[in-house]
Each structure stands twice: as structure tokens, then as C-alpha cells.
C-alpha positions as CSV (number, residue, x, y, z in Angstrom):
1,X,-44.8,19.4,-55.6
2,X,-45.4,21.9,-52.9
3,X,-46.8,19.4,-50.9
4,X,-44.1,17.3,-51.4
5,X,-41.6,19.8,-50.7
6,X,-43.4,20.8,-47.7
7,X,-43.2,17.0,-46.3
8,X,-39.4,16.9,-46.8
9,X,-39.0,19.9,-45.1
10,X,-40.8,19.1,-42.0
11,X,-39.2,15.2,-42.3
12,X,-35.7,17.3,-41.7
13,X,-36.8,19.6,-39.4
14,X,-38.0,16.5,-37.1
15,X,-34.8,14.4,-37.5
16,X,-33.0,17.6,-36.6
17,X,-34.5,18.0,-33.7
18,X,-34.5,14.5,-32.8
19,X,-30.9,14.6,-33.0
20,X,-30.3,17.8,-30.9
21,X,-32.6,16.0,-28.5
22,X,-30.5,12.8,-28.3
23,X,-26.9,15.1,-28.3
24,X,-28.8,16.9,-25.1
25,X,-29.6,14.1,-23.2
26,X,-26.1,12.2,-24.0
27,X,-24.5,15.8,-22.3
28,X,-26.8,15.5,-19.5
29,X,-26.5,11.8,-18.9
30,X,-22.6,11.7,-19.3
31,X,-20.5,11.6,-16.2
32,X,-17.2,13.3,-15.2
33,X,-14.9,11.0,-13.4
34,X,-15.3,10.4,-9.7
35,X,-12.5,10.9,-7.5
36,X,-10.6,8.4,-5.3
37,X,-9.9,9.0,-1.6
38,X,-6.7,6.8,-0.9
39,X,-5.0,6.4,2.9
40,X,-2.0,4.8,4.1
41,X,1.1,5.3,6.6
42,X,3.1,7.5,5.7
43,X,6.3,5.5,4.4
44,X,8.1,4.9,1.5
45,X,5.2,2.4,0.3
46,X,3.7,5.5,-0.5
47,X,6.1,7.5,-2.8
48,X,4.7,6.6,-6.0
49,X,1.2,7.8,-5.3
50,X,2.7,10.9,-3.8
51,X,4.9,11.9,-6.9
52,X,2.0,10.7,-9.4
53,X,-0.1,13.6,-7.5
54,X,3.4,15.8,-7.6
55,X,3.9,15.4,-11.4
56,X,0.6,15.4,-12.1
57,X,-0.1,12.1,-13.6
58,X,-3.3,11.5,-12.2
59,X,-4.4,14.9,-13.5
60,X,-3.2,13.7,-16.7
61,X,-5.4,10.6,-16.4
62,X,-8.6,12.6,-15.6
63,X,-9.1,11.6,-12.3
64,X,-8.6,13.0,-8.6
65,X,-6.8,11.4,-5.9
66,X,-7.4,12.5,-2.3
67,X,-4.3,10.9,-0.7
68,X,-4.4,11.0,3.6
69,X,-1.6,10.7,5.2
70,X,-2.0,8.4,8.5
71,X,0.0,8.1,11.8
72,X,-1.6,4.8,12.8
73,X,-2.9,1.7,11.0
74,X,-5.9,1.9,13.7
75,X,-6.8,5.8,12.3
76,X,-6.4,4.5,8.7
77,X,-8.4,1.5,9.3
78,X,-10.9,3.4,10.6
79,X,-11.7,5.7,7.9
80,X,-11.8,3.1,5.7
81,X,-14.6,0.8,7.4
82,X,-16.1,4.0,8.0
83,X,-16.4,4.8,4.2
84,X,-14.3,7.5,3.8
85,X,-11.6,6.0,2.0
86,X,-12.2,4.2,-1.5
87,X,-8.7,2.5,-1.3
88,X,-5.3,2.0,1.3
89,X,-1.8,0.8,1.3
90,X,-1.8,-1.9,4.3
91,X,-0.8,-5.2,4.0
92,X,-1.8,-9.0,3.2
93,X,-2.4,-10.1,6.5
94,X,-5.2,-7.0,7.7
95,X,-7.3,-8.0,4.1
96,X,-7.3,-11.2,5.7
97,X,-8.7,-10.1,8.6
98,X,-10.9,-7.7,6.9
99,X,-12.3,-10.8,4.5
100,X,-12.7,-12.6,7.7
101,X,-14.7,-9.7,9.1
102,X,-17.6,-9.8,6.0
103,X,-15.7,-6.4,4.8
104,X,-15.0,-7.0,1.0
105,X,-11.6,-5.9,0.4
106,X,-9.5,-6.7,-2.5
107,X,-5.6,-6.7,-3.4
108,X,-4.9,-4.5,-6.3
109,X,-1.4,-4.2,-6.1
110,X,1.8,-4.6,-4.6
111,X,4.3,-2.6,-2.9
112,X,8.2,-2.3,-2.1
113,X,8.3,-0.9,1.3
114,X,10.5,-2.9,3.7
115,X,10.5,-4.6,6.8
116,X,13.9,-4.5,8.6
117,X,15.5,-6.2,11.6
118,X,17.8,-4.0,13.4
119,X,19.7,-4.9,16.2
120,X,20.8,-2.4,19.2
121,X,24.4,-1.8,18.9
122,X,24.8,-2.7,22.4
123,X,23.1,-6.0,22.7
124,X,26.8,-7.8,20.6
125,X,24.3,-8.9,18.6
126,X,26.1,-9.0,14.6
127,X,24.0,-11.7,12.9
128,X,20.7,-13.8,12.9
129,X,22.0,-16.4,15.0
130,X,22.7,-14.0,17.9
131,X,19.3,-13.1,18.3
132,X,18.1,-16.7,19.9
133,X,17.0,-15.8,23.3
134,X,17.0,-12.0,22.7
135,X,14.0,-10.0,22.6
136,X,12.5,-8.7,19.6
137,X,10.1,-5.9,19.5
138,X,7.3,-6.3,17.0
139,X,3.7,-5.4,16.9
140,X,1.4,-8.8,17.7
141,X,-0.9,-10.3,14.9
142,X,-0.2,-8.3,12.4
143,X,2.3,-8.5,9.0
144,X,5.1,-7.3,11.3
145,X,4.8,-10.8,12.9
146,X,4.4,-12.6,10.0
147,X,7.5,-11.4,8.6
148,X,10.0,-12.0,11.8
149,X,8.2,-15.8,12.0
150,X,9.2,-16.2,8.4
151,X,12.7,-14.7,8.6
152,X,13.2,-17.1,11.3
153,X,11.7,-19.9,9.9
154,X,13.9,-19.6,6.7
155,X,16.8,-18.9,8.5
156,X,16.4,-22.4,10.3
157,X,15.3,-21.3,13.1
158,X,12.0,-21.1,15.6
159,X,10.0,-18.1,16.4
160,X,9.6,-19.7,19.8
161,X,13.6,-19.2,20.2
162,X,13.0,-15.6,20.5
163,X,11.3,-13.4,22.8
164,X,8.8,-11.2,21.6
165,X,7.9,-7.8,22.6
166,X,4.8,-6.4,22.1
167,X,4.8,-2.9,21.4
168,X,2.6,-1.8,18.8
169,X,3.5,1.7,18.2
170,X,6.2,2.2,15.4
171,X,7.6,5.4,16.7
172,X,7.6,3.6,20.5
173,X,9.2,0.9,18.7
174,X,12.4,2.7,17.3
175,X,12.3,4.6,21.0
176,X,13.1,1.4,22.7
177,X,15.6,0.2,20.7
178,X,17.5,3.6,21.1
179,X,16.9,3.5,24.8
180,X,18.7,-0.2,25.3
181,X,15.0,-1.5,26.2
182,X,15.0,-4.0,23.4
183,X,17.9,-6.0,21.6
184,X,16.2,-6.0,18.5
185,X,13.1,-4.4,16.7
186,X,11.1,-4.8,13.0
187,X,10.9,-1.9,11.7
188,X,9.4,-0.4,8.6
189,X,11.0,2.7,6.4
190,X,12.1,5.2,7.4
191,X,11.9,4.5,11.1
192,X,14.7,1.6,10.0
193,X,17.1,4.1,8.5
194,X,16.9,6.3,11.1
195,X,18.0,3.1,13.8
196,X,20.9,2.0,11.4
197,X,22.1,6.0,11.5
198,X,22.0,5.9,15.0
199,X,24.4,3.0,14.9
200,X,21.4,-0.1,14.8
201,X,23.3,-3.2,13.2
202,X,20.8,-4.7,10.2
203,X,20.6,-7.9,10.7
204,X,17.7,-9.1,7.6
205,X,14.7,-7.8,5.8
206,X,11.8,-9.0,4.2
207,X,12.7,-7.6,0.9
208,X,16.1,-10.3,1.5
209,X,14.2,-13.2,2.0
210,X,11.9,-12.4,-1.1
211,X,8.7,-10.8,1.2
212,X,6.3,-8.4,0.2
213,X,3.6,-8.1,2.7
214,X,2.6,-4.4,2.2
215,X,0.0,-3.8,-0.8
216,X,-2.6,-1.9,-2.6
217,X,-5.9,-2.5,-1.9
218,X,-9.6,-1.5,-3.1
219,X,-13.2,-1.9,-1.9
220,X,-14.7,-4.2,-3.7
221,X,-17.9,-1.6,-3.9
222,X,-15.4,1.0,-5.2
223,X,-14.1,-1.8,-7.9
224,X,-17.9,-2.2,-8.8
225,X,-18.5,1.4,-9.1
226,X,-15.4,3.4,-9.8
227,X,-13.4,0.6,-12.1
228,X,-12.4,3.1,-14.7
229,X,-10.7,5.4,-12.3
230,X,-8.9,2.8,-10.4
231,X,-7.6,1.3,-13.6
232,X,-6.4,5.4,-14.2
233,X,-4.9,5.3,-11.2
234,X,-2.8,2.5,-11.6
235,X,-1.4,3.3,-14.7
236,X,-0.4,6.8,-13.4
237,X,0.9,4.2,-10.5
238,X,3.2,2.9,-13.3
239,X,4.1,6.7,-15.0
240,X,5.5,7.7,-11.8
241,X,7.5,4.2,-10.8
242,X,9.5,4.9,-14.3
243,X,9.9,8.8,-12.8
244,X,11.4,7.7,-9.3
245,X,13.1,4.6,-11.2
246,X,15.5,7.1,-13.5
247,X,15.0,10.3,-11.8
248,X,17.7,11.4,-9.5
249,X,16.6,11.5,-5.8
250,X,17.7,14.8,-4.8
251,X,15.4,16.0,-7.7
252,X,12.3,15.1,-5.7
253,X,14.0,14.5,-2.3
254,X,12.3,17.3,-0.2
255,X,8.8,16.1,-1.4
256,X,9.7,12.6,0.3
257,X,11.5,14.4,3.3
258,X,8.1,16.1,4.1
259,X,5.8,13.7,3.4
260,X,7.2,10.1,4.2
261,X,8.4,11.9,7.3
262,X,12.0,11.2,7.0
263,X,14.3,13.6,9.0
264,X,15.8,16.6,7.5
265,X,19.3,15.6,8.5
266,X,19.2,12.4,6.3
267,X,18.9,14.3,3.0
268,X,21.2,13.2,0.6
269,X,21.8,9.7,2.7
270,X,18.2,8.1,1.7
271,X,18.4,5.3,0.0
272,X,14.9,3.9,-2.0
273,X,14.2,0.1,-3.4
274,X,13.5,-0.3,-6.9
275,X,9.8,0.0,-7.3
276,X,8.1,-2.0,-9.5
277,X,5.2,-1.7,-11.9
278,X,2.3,-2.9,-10.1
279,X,1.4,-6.3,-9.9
280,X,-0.4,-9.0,-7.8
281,X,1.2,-11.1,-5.1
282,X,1.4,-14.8,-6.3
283,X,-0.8,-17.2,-4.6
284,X,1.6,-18.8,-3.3
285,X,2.4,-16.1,-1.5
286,X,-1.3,-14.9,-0.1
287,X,-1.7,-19.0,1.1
288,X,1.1,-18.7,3.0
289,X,-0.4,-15.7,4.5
290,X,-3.8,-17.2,4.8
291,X,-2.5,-20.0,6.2
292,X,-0.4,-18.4,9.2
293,X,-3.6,-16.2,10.1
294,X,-5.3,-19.4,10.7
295,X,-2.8,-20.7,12.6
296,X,-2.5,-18.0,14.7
297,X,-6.6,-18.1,15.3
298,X,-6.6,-14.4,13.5
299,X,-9.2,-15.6,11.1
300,X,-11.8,-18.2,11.2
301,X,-13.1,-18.8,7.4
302,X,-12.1,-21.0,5.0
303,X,-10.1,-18.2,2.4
304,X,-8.3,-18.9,-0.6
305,X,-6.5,-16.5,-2.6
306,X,-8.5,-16.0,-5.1
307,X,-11.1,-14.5,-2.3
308,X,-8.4,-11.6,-1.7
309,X,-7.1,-10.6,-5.0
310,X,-8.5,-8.6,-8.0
311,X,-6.6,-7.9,-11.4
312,X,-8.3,-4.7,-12.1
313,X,-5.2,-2.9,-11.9
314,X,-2.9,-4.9,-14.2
């Protein structure tokens, strides 16, 4: 019996320690979550990320969101191709370009930024048809393009009936129109609100003619390796488009005043969309995209849609 006794005992003691072992080496082998390094403009694409970080909704999800500020697409796309960026706001027709380019980028997400067409309050220039012949300042081969060709287009009209101005620079861009150098300029938030305070006559948006071109967007390597935390991220996304959605602005207006970059003197006179939950563009709408950056000899390969989109955040 002793013997017996003494076997059971040491049977126990084994699958004890066996079982310490195996709760060890899950604690050593689990993971905390990684963090995601996110860029864009600043703009009012970017307000829900920045009041998810503000109300702590990310924290909430377990993750960590480095958001960077940028004051040029050129500095944003850098970091990314360079690495240091798992995600960016930009828009359809640069993941395009980056597909074209071998770099694996996805769309995650959309957006409700804006694209508007202001018109210098001295050019007598009070509606789309005025602006035949006028110049338009835009930046070249890029979504600000797309948008004033397909503003035209569905307004009946040719973007060869315009004159276009290259100047890439979005601050340079509002200059010009203030300084009588231009007629008209696109023009994303708030840089747009500041031109229509300063007497600019709007004329049509992209939101009006049912455009979206700005969106989120992931590596696909950060999709393969950090799927959990984008997937946290977006619905944090979500937490903090129901805050903005029923949450007075002046509650959270300073935040947007120093971040976005919008000018002390419009507080209590900013006016945002209605963000939506995040979805994907339709197909529909990436072809159309796709198909104009062929057009215009931006990209070379044979895309489809389904090559620039990823449902990981839905």
C-alpha cells in the first residue's frame, strides 16, 4: 500500500509540475499587443483617429496608436515606403500608384474629408459654368485632379475647357487664390473654409457629386502581421465617429483647432461632415479610379479592385 501510495504521490507531483511548466511557457510565449504608427495630413480626414487617441478608445482596445501629423503628402509618403509608418490616410489614386510601384498597399477604409472648388470673389465667377476658360489651380496627377476632371465631366463639361494650374502645395494653393493669381482652386479642409471666410464663392465639392477619394490604408505586411490591432483600431475608428457624430463641437473644438490646423479665429464657425462608420469604397468606384490613372499614363499594370482593397477593417 505504501508503494502504492508512494506512486500516486509522485504521479501528482509530476502532472503538477508539468502543468506549472506549460502555464510558464504560455506566459513567456504570449505577446502584448504591438503598436500602430499611423501618418496623414493634417485635415479633417483625420479627426476621428485624433479624438479616438483623445478619449482614449484605442487605450480601451489594448493597443497604441502613434499618430504623425504631416505637412506634405511627399514627407508622409516617405516615412511610409521607408517603413516607419504601419498605416496613412491618403487617397485612392496614390495606392494606385503605390500598387503600380510593387509596394503592397491596401484600402481599409474610407474617409469624409472634402474636396472643394472655390472661386476668387473677383474673377465674377458664381457657378460651374463660369469657370470654362478660367484657370483652376490643382495639384497634377494626383486625387485633386481626379476630382476637378470628374466634377466637370458630370457637370457636362470637358476638363480640356479649363485651364489648369499646377501648383502643388496646398498652403501656395489657398495663397494664390487670395492674391487674384488664380480664378479658381481645389482645395481640401480646412484650407477651403478658410477661402470661403475670406469671401471665396463655392462653386462644387466632391462630397456633392457623391466622391470620396481620401481613405485608410494599411501595409499589406502590417495586415499579415498586426491583423488583430488593425481590426482594434477600426473599431475604436467607429467608437469615436458615434462621439463626433452626437457630441457637440465646441466640446472638442480646441483639440481640432490645434491639430487639424484650423485658425483660432474660426472657432465656433467650423462646420464638419457626417463621418461614417468605416467602410470600403465600392468597386465601382476604385475602377473608375484605376481606370483614369491609366489614362493619364500614371500607372502601367493591369489592376483591378480587388488588387487595392482589404476588408480587415469591417
Amino acid at each position: 500500500m505504501k508503494k502504492v501510495l508512494m506512486i500516486l504521490v509522485s504521479c501528482l507531483l509530476i502532472l503538477s509540475l508539468s502543468a506549472c511548466s506549460s502555464s510558464n511557457e504560455t506566459k513567456g510565449t504570449d505577446t502584448s499587443s504591438q503598436s500602430l504608427n499611423i501618418g496623414a495630413i493634417s485635415s479633417v480626414d483625420a479627426i476621428p483617429i485624433i479624438m479616438a487617441t483623445e478619449n482614449g478608445y484605442f487605450e480601451d482596445e489594448g493597443i497604441t496608436v502613434n499618430f504623425q501629423p504631416f505637412k506634405s503628402a511627399k514627407d508622409r509618403d516617405a516615412a511610409f515606403q521607408g517603413g516607419n509608418l504601419d498605416g496613412i490616410i491618403c487617397d485612392e489614386i496614390a495606392v494606385s500608384l503605390y500598387q503600380n510601384a510593387d509596394f503592397d498597399v491596401k484600402i481599409t477604409g474610407v474617409t469624409d474629408g472634402d474636396f472643394m472648388l472655390i472661386a476668387n470673389p473677383k474673377s465674377e465667377i458664381k457657378t460651374l459654368d463660369d469657370v470654362i476658360g478660367k484657370s483652376i489651380a490643382i495639384s497634377e496627377k494626383t486625387c485633386i485632379e481626379y476630382t476637378l476632371d470628374k466634377i466637370l465631366e458630370k457637370n457636362g463639361m470637358n476638363p480640356n475647357d479649363i485651364e489648369k494650374s499646377m501648383i502643388p502645395p496646398v498652403p501656395t494653393r489657398l495663397e494664390m487664390l487670395r492674391n487674384d493669381k488664380v480664378d479658381v482652386a481645389l482645395l481640401p479642409e480646412p484650407f477651403s473654409s478658410l477661402a470661403i471666410k475670406d469671401g471665396g464663392i463655392l462653386l462644387g465639392s466632391a462630397m456633392e457629386q457623391g466622391f470620396y477619394p481620401s481613405v485608410t490604408t494599411f501595409t499589406q505586411e502590417s495586415i499579415d502581421t498586426k491583423a488583430d490591432e488593425i481590426k482594434a483600431f477600426y473599431r475604436a475608428y467607429n467608437e469615436a465617429v458615434d462621439y463626433i457624430n452626437n457630441t457637440p463641437i465646441y466640446e472638442y473644438e480646441d483639440i481640432i483647432i490645434e491639430i487639424v490646423g484650423y485658425p483660432e479665429e474660426m472657432k465656433g464657425e467650423i462646420k464638419l461632415p457626417t463621418f461614417r462608420k468605416n467602410e470600403l469604397p465600392s468597386k465601382d468606384e476604385i475602377q473608375s479610379v484605376i481606370d483614369w490613372a491609366t489614362q493619364n499614363d500614371l500607372i502601367n499594370k493591369d489592376l483591378k479592385p480587388e488588387d487595392l482593397l482589404d476588408n480587415i477593417g469591417i
